[in-house]
C-alpha positions as CSV (number, residue, x, y, z in Angstrom):
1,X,0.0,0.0,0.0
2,X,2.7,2.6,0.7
3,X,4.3,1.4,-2.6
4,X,1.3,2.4,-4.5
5,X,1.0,5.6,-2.4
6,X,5.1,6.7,-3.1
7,X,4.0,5.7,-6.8
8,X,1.0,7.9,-7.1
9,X,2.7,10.6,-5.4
10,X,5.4,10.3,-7.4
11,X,3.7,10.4,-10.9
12,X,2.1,13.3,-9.7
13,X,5.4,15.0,-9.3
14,X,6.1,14.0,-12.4
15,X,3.2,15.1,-14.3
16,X,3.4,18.4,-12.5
17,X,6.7,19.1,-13.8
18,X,6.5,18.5,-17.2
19,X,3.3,20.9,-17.4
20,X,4.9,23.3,-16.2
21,X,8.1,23.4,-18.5
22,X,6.5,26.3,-20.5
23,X,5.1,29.7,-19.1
24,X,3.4,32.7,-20.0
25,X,5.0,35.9,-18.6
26,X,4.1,39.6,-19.2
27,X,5.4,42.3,-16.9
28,X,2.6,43.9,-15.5
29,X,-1.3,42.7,-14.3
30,X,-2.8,46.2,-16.1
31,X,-2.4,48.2,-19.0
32,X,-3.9,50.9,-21.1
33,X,-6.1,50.3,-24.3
34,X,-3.8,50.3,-27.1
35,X,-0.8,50.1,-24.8
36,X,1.8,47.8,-26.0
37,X,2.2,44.2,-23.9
38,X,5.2,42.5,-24.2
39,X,4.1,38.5,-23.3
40,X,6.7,36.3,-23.5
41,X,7.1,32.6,-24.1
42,X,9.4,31.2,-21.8
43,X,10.7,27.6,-21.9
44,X,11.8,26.5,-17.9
45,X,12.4,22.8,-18.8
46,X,15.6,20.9,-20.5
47,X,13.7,19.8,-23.7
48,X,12.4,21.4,-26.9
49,X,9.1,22.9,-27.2
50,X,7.3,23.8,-30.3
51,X,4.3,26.0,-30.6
52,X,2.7,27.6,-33.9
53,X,3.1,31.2,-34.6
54,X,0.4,33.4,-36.7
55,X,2.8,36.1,-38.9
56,X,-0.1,37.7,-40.5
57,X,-1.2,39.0,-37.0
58,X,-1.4,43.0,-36.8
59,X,-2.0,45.7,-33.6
60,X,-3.2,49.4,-34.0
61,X,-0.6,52.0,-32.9
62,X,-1.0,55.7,-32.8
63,X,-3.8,55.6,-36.1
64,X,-1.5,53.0,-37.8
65,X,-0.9,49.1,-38.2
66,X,2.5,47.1,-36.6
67,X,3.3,43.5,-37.6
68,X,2.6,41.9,-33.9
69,X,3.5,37.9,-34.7
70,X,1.5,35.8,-32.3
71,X,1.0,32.3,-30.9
72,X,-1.5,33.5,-28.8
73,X,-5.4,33.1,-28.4
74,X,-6.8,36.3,-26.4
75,X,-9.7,35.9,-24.2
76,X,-11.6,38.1,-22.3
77,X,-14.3,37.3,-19.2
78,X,-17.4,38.6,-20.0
79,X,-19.8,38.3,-17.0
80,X,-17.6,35.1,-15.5
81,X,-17.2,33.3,-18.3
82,X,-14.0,33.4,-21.5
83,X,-14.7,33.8,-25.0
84,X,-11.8,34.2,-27.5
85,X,-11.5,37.6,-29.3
86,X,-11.8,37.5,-32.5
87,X,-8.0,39.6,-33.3
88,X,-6.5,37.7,-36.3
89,X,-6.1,38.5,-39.6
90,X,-8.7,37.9,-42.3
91,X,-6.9,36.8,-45.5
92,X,-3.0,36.6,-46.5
93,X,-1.4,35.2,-42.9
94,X,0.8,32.3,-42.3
95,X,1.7,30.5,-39.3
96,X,4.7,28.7,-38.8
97,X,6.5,26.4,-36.0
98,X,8.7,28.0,-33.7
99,X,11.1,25.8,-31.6
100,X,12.2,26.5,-28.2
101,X,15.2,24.7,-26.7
102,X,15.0,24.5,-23.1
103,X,15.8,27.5,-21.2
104,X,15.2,29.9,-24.5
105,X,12.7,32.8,-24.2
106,X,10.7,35.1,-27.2
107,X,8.9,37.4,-26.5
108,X,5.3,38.8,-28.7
109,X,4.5,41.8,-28.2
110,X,0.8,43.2,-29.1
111,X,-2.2,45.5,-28.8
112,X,-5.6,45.3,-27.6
113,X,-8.5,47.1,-28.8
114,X,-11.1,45.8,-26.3
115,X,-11.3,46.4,-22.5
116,X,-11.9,43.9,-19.6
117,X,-10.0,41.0,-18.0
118,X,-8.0,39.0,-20.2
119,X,-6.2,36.2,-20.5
120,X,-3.3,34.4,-23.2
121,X,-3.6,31.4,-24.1
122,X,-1.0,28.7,-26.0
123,X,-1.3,25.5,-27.8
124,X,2.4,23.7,-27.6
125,X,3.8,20.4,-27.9
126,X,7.1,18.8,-26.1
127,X,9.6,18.2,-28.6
128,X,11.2,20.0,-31.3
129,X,9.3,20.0,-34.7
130,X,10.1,22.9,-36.8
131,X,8.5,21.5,-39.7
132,X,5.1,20.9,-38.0
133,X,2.2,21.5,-39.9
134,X,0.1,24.2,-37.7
135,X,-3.0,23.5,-39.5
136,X,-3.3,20.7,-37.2
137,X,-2.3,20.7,-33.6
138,X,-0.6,16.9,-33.2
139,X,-1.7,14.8,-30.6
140,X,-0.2,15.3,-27.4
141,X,-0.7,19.2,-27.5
142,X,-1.0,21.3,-24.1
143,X,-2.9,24.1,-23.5
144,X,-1.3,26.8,-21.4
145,X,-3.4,29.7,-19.8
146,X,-1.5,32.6,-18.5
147,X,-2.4,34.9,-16.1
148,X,-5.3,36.9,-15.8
149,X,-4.4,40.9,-16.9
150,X,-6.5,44.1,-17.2
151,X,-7.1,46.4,-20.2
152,X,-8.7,50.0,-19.0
């Protein structure tokens, strides 16, 4: 019985772990409408990561349009429940694999248009698989939910 338990406990351990090799980071809780956030992917554990990346992504900025890359969903809590904001682009994007060896970083910075509490969210996969086809997430994938922010 103690066998089992040590075993349980230790797959738990385990399990813990290797979700949470990859984390969301941005460096404040608020921000303004419009203001620039600078999230950042970082990868804590030993092994590759690989995540897809959508290059046709674009943020508002001062009456103009930036390139803002992103492997993120944003959504927003309306009335205690998420729903995803509708923020990508409408024709001529691509998305691509990035790969993150373990201990690597990038960071995404982006725009918001829309107010509220919000949250990022990341589809990745352990390994590294920079020809991945990000049509289709490949079994395995993890979802990743980062901290809750404000836009005022």
């Amino acid at each position: 019985m103690a066998r089992l338990i040590l075993a349980l406990a230790f797959s738990l351990i385990v399990a813990t772990s290797a979700s949470a090799q990859v984390k969301i980071t941005f460096p404040a809780q608020q921000y303004k409408l419009h203001e620039q956030i600078r999230a950042k992917v970082e990868n804590m554990g030993n092994s590759a990561v690989t995540f897809c990346v959508e290059f046709g992504q674009t943020s508002m900025k001062d009456g103009g349009v930036e390139n803002t890359p992103s492997p993120f969903l944003v959504q927003r809590n309306d009335k205690g429940r998420w729903g995803t904001l509708m923020i990508g682009p409408d024709v001529g994007s691509a998305r691509a694999a990035v790969v993150l060896e373990g201990g690597e970083s990038k960071e995404f910075p982006f725009r918001l248009n829309d107010s509220g509490r919000m949250r990022l969210r990341l589809t990745y996969s352990h390994g590294s698989f920079p020809t991945l086809d990000c049509r289709a997430q490949p079994k395995g994938s993890k979802l990743l939910t980062s901290a809750v922010f404000t836009i005022d």
